[in-house]
PDB file of N, CA, C and O in Angstrom:
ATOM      1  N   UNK A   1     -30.943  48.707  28.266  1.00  0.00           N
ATOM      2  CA  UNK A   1     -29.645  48.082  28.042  1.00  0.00           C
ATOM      3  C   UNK A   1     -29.743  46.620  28.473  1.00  0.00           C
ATOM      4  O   UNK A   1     -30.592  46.414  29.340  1.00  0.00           O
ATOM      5  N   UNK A   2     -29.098  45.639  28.075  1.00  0.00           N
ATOM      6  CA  UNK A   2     -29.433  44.383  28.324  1.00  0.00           C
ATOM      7  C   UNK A   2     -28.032  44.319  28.586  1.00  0.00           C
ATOM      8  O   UNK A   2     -27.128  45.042  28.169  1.00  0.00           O
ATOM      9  N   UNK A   3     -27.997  43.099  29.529  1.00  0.00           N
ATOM     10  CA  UNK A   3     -27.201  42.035  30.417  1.00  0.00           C
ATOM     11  C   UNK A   3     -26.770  41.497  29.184  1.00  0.00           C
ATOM     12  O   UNK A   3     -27.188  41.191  28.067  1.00  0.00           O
ATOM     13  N   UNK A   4     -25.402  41.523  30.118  1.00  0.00           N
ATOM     14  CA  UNK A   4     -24.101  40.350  28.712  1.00  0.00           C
ATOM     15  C   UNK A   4     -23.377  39.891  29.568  1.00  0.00           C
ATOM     16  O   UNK A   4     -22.797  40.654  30.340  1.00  0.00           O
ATOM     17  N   UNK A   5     -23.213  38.399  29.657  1.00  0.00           N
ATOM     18  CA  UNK A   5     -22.494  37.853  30.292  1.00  0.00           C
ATOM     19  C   UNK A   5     -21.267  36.961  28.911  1.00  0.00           C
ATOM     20  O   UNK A   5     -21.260  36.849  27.685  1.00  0.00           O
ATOM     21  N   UNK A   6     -20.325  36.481  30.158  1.00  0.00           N
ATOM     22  CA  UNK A   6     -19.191  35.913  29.448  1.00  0.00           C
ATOM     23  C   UNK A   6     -19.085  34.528  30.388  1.00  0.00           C
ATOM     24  O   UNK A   6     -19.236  34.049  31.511  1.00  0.00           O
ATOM     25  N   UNK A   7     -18.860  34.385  29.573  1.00  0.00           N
ATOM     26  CA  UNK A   7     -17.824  32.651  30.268  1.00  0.00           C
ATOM     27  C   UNK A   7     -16.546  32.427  29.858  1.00  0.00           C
ATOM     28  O   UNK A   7     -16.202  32.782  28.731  1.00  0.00           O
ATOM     29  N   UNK A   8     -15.626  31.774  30.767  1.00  0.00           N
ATOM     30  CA  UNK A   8     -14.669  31.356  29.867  1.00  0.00           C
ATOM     31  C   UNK A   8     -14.469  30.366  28.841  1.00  0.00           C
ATOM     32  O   UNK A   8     -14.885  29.234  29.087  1.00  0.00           O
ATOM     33  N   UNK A   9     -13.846  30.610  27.612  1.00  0.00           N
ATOM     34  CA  UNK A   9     -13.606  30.026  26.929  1.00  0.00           C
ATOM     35  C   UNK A   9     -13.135  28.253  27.655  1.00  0.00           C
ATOM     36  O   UNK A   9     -12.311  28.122  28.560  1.00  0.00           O
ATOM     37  N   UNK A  10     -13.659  27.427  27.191  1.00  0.00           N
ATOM     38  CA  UNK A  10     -12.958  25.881  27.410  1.00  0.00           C
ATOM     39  C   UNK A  10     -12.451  24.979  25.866  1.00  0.00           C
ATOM     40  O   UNK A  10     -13.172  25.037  24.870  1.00  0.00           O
ATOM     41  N   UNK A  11     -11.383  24.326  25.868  1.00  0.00           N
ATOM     42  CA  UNK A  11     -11.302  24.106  24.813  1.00  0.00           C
ATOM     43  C   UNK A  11     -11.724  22.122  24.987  1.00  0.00           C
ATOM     44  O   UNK A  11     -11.912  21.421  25.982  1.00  0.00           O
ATOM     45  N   UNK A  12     -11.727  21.897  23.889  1.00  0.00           N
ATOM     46  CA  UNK A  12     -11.970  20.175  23.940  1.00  0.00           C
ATOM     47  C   UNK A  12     -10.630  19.520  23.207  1.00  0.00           C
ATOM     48  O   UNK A  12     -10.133  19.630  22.086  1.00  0.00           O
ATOM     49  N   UNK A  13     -10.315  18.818  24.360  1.00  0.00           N
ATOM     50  CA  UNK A  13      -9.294  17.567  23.712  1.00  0.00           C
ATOM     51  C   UNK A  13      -9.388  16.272  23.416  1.00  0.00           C
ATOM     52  O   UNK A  13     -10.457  15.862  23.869  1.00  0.00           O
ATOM     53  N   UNK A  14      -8.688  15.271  22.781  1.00  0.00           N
ATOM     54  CA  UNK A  14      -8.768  14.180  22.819  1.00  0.00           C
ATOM     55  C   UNK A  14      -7.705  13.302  22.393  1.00  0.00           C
ATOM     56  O   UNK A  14      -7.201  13.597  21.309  1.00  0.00           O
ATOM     57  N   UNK A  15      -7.230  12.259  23.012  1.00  0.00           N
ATOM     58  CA  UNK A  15      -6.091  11.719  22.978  1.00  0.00           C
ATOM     59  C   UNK A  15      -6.191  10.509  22.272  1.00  0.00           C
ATOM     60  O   UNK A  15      -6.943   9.753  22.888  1.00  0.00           O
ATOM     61  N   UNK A  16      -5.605   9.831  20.890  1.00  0.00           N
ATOM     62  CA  UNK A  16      -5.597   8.619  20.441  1.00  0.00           C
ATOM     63  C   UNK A  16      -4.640   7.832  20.880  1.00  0.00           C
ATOM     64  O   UNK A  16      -3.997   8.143  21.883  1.00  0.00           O
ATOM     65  N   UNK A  17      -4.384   6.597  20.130  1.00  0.00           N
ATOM     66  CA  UNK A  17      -4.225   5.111  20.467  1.00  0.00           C
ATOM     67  C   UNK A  17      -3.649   4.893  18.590  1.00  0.00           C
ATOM     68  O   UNK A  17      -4.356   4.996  17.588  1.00  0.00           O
ATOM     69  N   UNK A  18      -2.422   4.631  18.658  1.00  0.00           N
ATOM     70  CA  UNK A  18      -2.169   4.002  16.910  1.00  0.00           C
ATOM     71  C   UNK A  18      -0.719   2.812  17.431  1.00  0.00           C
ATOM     72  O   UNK A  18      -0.229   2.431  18.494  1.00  0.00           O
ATOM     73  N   UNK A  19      -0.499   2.594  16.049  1.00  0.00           N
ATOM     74  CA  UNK A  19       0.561   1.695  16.165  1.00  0.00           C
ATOM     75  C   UNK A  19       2.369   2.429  16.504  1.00  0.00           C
ATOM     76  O   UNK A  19       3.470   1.969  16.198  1.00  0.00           O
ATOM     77  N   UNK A  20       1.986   3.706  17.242  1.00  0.00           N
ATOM     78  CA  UNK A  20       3.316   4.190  17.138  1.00  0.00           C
ATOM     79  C   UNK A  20       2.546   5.452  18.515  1.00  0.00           C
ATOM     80  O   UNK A  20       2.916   6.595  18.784  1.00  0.00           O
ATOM     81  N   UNK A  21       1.538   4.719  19.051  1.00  0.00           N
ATOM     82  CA  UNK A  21       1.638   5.222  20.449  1.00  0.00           C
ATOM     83  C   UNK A  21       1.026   6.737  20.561  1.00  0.00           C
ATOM     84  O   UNK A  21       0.579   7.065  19.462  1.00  0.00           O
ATOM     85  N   UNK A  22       0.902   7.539  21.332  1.00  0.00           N
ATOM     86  CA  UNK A  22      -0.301   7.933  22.309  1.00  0.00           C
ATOM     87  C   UNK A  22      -0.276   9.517  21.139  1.00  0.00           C
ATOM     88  O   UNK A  22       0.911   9.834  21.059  1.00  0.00           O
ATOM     89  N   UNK A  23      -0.871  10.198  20.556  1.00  0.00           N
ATOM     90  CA  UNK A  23      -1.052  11.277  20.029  1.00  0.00           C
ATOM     91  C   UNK A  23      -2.396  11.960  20.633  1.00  0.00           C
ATOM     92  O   UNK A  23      -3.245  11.258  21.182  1.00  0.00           O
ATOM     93  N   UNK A  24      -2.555  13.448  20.496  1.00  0.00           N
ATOM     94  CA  UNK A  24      -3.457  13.827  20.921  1.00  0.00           C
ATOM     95  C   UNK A  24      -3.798  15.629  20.382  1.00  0.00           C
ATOM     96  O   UNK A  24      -3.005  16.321  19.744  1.00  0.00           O
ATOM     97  N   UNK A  25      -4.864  15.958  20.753  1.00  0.00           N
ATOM     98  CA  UNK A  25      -5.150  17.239  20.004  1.00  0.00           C
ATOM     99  C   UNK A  25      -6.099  17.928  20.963  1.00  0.00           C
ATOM    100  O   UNK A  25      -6.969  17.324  21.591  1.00  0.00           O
ATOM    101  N   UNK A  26      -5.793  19.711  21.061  1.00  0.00           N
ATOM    102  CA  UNK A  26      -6.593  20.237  22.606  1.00  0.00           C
ATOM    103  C   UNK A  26      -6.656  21.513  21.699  1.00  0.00           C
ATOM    104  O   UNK A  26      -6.231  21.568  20.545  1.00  0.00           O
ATOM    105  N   UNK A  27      -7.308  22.629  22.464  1.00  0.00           N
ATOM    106  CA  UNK A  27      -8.094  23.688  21.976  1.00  0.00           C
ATOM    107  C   UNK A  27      -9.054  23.727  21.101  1.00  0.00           C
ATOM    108  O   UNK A  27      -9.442  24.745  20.527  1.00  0.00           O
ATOM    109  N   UNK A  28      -9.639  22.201  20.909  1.00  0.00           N
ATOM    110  CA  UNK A  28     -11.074  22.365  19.497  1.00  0.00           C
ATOM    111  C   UNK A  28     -11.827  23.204  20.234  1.00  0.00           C
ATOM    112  O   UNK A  28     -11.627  23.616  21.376  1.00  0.00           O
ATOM    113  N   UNK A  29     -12.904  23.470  19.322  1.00  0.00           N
ATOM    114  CA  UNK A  29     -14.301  24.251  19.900  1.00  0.00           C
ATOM    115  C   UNK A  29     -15.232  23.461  20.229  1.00  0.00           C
ATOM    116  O   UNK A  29     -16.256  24.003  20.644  1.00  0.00           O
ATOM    117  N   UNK A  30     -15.205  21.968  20.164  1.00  0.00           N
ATOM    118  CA  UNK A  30     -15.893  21.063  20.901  1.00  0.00           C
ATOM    119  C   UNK A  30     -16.072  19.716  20.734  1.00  0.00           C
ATOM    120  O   UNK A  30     -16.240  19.308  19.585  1.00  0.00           O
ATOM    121  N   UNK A  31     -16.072  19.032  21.545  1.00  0.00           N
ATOM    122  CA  UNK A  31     -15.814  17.462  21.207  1.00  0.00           C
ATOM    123  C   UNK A  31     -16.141  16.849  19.730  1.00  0.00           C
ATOM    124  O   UNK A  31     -15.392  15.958  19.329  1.00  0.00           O
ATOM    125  N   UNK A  32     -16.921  17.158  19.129  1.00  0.00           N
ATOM    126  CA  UNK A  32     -17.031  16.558  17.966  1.00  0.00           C
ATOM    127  C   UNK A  32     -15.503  16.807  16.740  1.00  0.00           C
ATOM    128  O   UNK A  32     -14.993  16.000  15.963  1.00  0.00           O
ATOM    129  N   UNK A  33     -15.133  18.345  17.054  1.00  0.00           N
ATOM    130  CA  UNK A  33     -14.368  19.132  16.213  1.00  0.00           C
ATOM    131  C   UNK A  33     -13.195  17.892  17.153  1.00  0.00           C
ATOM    132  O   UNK A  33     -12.604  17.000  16.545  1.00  0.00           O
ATOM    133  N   UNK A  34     -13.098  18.048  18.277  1.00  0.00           N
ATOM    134  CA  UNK A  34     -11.843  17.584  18.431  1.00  0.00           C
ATOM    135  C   UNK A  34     -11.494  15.591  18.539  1.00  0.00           C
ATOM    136  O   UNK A  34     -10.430  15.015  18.767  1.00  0.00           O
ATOM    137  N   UNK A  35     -12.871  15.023  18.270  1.00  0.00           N
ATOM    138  CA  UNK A  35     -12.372  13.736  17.648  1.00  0.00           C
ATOM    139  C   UNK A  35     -11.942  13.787  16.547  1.00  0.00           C
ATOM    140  O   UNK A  35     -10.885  13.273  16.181  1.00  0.00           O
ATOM    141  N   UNK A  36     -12.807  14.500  15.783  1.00  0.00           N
ATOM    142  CA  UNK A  36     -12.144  14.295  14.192  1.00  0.00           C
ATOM    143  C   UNK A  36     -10.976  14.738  13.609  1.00  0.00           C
ATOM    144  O   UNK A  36     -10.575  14.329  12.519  1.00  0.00           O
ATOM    145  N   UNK A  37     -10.298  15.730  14.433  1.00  0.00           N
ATOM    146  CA  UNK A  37      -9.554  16.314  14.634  1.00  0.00           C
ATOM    147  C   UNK A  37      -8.091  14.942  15.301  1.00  0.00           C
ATOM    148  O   UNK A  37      -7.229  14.494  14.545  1.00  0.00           O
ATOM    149  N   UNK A  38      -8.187  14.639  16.515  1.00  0.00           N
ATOM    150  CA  UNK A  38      -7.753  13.731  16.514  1.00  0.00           C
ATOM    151  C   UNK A  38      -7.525  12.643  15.343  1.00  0.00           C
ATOM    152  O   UNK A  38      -6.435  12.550  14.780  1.00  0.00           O
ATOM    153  N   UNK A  39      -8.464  11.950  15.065  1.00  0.00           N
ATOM    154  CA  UNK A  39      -8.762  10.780  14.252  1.00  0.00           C
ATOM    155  C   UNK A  39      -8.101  11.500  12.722  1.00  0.00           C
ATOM    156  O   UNK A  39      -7.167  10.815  12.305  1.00  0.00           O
ATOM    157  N   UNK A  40      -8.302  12.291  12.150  1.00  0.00           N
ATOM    158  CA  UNK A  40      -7.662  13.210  11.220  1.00  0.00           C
ATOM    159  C   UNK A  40      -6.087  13.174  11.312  1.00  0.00           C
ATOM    160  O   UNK A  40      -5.486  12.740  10.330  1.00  0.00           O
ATOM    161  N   UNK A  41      -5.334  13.618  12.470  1.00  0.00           N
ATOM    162  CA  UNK A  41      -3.986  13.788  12.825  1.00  0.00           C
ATOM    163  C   UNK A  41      -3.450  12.293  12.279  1.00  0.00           C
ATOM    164  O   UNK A  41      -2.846  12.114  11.221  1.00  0.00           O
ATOM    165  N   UNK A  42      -3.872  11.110  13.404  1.00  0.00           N
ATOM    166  CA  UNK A  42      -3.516   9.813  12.916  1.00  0.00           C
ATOM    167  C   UNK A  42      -3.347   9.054  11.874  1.00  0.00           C
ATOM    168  O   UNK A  42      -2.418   8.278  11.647  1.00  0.00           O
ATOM    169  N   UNK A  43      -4.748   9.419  10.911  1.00  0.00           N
ATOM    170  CA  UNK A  43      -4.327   9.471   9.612  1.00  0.00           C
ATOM    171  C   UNK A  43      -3.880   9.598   8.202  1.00  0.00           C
ATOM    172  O   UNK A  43      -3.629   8.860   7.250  1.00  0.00           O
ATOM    173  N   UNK A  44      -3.897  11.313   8.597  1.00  0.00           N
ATOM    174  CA  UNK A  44      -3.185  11.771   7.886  1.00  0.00           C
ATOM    175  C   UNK A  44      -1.133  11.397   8.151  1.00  0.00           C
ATOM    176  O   UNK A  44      -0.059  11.429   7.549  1.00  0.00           O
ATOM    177  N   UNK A  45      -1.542  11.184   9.035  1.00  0.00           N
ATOM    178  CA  UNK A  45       0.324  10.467   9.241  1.00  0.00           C
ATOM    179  C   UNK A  45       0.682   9.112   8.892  1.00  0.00           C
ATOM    180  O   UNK A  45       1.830   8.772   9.179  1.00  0.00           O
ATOM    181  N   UNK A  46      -0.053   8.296   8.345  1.00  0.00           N
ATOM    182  CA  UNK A  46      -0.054   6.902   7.837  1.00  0.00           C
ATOM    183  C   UNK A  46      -0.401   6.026   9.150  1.00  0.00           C
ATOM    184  O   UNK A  46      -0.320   4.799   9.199  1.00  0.00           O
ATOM    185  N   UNK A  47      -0.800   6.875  10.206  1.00  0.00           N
ATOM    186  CA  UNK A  47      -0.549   5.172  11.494  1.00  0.00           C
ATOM    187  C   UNK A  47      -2.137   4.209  10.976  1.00  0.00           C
ATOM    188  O   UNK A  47      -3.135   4.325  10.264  1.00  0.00           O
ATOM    189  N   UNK A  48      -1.499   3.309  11.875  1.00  0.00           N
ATOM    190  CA  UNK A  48      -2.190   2.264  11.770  1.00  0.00           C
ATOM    191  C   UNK A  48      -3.320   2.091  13.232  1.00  0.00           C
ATOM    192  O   UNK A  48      -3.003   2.727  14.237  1.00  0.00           O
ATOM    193  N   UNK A  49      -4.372   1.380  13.265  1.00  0.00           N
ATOM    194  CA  UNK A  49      -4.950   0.796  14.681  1.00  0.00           C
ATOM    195  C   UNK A  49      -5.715   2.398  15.498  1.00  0.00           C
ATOM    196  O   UNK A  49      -6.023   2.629  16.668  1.00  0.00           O
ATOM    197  N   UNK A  50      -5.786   3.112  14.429  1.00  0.00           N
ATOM    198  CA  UNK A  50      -6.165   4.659  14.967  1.00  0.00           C
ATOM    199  C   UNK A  50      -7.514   4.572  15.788  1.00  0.00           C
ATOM    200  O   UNK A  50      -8.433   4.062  15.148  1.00  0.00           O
ATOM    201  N   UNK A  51      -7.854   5.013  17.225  1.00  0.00           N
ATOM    202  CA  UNK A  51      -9.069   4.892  17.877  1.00  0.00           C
ATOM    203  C   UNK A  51      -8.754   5.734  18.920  1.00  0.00           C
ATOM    204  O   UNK A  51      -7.634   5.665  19.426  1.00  0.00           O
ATOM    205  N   UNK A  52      -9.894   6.823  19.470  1.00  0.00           N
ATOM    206  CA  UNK A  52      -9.401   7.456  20.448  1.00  0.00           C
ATOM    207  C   UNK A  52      -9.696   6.691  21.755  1.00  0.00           C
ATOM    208  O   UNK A  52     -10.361   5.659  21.837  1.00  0.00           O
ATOM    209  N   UNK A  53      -9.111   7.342  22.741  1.00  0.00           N
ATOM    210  CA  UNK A  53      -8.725   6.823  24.112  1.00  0.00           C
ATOM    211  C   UNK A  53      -9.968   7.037  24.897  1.00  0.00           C
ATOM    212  O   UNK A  53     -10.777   6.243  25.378  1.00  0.00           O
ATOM    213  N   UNK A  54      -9.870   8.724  24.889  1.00  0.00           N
ATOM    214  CA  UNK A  54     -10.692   9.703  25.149  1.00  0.00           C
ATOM    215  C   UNK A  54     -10.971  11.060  25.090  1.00  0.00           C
ATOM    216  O   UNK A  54     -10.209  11.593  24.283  1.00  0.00           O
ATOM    217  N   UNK A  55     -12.004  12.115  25.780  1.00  0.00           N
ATOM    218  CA  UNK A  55     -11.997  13.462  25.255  1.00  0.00           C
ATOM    219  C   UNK A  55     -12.255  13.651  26.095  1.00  0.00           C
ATOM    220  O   UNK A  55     -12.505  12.712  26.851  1.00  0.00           O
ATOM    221  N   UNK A  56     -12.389  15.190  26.611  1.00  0.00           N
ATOM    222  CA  UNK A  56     -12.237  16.132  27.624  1.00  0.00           C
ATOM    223  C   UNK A  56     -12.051  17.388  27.658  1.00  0.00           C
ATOM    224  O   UNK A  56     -10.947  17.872  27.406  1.00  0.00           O
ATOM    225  N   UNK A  57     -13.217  18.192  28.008  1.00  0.00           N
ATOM    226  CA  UNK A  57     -13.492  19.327  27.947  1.00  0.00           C
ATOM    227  C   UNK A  57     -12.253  19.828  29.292  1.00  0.00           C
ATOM    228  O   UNK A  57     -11.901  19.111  30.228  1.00  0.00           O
ATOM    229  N   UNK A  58     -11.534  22.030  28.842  1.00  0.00           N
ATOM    230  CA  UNK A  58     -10.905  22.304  29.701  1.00  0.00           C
ATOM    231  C   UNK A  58      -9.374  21.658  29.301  1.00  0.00           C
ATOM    232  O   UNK A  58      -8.562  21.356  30.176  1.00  0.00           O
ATOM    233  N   UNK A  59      -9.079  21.476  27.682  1.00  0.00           N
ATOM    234  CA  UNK A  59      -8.005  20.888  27.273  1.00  0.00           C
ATOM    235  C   UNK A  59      -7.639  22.466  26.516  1.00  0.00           C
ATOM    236  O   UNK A  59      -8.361  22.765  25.565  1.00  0.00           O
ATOM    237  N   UNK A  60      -6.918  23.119  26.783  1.00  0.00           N
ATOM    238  CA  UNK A  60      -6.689  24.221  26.176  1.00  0.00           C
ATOM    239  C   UNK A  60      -5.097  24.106  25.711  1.00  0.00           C
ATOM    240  O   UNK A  60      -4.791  24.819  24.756  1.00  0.00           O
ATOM    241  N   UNK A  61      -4.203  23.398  26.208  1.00  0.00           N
ATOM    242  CA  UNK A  61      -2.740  23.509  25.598  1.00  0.00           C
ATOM    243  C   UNK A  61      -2.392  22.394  25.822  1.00  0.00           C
ATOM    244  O   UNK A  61      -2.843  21.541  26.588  1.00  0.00           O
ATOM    245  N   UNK A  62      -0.918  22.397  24.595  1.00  0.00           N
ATOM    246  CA  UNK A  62      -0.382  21.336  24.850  1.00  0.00           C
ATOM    247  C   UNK A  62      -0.064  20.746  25.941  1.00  0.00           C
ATOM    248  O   UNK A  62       0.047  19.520  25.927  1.00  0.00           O
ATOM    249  N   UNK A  63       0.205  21.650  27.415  1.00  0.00           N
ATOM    250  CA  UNK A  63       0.507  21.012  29.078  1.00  0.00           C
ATOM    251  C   UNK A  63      -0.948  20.600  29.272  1.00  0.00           C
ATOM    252  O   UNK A  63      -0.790  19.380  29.331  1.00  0.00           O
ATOM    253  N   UNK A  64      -1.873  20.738  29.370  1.00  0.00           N
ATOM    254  CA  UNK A  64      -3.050  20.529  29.681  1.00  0.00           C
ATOM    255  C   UNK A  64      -2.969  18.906  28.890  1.00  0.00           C
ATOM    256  O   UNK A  64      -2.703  17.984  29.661  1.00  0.00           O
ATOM    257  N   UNK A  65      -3.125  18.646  27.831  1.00  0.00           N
ATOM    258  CA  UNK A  65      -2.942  17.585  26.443  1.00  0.00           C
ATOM    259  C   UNK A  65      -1.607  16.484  27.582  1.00  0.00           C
ATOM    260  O   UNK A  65      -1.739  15.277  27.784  1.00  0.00           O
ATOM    261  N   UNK A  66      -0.926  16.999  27.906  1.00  0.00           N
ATOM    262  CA  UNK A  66      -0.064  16.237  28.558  1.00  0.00           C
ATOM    263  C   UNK A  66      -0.610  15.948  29.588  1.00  0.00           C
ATOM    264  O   UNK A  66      -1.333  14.968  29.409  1.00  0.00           O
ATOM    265  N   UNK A  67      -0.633  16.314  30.604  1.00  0.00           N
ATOM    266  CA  UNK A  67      -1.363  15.471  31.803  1.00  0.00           C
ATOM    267  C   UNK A  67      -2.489  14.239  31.307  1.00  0.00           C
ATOM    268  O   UNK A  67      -2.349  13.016  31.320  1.00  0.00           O
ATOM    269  N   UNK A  68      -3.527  14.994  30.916  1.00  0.00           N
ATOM    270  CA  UNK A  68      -4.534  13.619  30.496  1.00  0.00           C
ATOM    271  C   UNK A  68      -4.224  12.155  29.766  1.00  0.00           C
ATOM    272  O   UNK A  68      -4.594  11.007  30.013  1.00  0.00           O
ATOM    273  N   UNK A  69      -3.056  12.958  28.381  1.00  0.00           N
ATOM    274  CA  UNK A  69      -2.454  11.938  27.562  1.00  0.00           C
ATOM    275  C   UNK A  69      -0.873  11.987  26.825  1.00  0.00           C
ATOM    276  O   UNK A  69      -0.457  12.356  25.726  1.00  0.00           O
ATOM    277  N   UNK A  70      -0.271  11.428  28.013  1.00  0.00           N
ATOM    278  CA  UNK A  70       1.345  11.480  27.966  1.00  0.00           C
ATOM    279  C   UNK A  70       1.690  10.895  26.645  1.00  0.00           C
ATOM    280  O   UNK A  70       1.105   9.979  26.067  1.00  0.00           O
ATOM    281  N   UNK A  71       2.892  11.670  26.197  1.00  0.00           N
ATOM    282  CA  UNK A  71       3.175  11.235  24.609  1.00  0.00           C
ATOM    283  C   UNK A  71       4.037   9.903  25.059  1.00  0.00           C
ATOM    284  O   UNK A  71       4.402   9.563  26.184  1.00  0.00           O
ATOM    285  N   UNK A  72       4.203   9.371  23.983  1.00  0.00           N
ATOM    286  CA  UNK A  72       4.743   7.852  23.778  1.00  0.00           C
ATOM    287  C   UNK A  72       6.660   7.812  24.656  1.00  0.00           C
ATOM    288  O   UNK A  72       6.899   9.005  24.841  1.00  0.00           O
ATOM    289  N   UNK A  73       7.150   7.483  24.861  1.00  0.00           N
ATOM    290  CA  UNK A  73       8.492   7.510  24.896  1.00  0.00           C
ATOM    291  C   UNK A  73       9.352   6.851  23.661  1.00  0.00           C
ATOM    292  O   UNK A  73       9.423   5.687  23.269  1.00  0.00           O
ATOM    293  N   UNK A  74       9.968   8.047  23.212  1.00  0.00           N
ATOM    294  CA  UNK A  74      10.568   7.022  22.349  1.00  0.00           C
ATOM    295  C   UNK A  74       9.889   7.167  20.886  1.00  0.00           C
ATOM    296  O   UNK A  74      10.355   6.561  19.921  1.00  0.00           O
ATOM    297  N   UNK A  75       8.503   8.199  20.763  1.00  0.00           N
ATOM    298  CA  UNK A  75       8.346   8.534  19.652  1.00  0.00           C
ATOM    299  C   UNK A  75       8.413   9.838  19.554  1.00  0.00           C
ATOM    300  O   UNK A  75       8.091  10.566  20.493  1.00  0.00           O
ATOM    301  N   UNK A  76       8.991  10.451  17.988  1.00  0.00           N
ATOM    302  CA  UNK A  76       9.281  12.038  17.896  1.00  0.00           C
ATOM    303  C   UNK A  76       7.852  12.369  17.309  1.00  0.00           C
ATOM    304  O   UNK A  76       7.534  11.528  16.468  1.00  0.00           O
ATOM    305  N   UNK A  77       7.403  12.829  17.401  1.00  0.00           N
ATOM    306  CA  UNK A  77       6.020  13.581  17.298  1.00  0.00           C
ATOM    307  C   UNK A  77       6.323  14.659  15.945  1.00  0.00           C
ATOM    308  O   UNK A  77       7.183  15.539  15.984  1.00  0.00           O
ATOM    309  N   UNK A  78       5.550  14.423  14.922  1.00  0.00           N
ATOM    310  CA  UNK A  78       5.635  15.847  14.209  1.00  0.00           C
ATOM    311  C   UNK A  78       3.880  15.848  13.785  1.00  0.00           C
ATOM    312  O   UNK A  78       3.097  14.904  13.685  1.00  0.00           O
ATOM    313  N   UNK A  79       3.647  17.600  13.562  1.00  0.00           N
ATOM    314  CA  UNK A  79       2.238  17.822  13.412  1.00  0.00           C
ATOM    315  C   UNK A  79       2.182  17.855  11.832  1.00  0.00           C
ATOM    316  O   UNK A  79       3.146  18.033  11.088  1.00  0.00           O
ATOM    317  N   UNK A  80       0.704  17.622  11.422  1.00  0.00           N
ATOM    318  CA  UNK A  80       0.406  18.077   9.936  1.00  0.00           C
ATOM    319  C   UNK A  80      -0.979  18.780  10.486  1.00  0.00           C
ATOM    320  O   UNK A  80      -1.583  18.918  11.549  1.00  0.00           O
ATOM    321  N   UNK A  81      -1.163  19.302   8.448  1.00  0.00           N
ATOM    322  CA  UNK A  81      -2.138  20.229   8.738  1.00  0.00           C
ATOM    323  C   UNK A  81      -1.953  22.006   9.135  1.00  0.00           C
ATOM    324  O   UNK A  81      -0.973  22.748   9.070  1.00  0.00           O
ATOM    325  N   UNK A  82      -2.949  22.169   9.429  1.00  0.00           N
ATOM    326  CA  UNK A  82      -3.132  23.313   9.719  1.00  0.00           C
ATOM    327  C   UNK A  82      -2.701  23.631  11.403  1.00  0.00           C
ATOM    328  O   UNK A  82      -3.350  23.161  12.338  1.00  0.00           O
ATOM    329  N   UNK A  83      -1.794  24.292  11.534  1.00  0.00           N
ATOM    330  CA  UNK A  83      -1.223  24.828  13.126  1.00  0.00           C
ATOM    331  C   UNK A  83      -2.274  25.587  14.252  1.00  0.00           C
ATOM    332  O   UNK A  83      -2.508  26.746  13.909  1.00  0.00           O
ATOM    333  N   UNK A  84      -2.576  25.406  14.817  1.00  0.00           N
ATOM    334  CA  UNK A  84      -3.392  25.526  15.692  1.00  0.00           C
ATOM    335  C   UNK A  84      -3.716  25.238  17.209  1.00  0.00           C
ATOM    336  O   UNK A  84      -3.801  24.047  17.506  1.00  0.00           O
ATOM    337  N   UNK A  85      -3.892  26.091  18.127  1.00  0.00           N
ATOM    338  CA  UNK A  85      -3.791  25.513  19.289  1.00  0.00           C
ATOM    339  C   UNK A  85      -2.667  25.789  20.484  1.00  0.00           C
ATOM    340  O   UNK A  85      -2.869  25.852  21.697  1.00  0.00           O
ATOM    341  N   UNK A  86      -1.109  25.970  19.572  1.00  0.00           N
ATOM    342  CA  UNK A  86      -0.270  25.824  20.159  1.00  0.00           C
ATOM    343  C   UNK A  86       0.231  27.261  20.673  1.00  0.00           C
ATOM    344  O   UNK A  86      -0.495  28.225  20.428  1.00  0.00           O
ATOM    345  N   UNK A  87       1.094  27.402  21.176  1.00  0.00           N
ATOM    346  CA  UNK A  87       1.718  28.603  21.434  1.00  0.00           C
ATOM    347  C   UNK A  87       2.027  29.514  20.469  1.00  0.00           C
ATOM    348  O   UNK A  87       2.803  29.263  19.547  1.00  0.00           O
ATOM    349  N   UNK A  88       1.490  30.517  20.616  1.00  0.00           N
ATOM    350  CA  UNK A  88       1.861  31.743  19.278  1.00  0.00           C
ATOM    351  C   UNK A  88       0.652  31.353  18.026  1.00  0.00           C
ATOM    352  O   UNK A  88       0.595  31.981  16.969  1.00  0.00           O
ATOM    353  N   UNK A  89      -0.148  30.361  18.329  1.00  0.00           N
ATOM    354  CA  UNK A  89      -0.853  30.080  17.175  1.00  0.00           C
ATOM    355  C   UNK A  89      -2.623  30.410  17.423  1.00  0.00           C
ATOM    356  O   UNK A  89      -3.194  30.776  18.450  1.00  0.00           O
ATOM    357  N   UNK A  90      -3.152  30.132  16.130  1.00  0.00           N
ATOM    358  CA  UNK A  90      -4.883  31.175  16.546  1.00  0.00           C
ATOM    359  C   UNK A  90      -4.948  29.432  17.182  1.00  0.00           C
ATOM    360  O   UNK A  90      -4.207  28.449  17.226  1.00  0.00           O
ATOM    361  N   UNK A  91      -6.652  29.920  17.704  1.00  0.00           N
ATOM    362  CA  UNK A  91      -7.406  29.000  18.654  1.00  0.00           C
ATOM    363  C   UNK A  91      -7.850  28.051  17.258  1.00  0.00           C
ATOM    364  O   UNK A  91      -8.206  28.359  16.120  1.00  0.00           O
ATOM    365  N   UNK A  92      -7.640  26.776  17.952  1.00  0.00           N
ATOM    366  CA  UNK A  92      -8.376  25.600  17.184  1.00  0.00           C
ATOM    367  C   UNK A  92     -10.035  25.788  16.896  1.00  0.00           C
ATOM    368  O   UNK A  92     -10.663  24.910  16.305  1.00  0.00           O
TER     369      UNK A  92
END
């Protein structure tokens, strides 16, 4: 019989930078998935000046997504795409 180990799952986030302020995206399966992922969000929404901030493994929800990268004040946030990540939704 062979040994099986587990780890926990970690998810990857990353927070951008546009002309309408701080957006961000958590539960990818790993930094690459979750720049483009990021960088994707931004422009698929028309912003402008799109560049991420940064990324960070251990980003599993939107509260997690908040601490590292606080949303804008003053902007309403809506998602496109495919749902993912969030509460009630499959893993990014």
């Amino acid at each position: 019989m062979a040994a099986s180990s587990t780890s926990a799952w970690a998810g990857w986030g990353c927070g951008y930078n546009s002309n309408a302020g701080v957006g961000r995206v958590w539960a990818a399966e790993d930094e690459d998935t979750a720049r483009e992922g990021a960088m994707n969000n931004c422009k698929n929404a028309k912003l402008k000046n799109c560049r991420i901030i940064s990324c960070s493994a251990d980003v599993d929800s939107m509260a997690d997504a908040d601490k590292i990268w606080p949303r804008t004040k003053g902007i309403e946030y809506t998602r496109s795409g495919p749902r993912c990540g969030g509460p009630g939704e499959p893993r990014c």
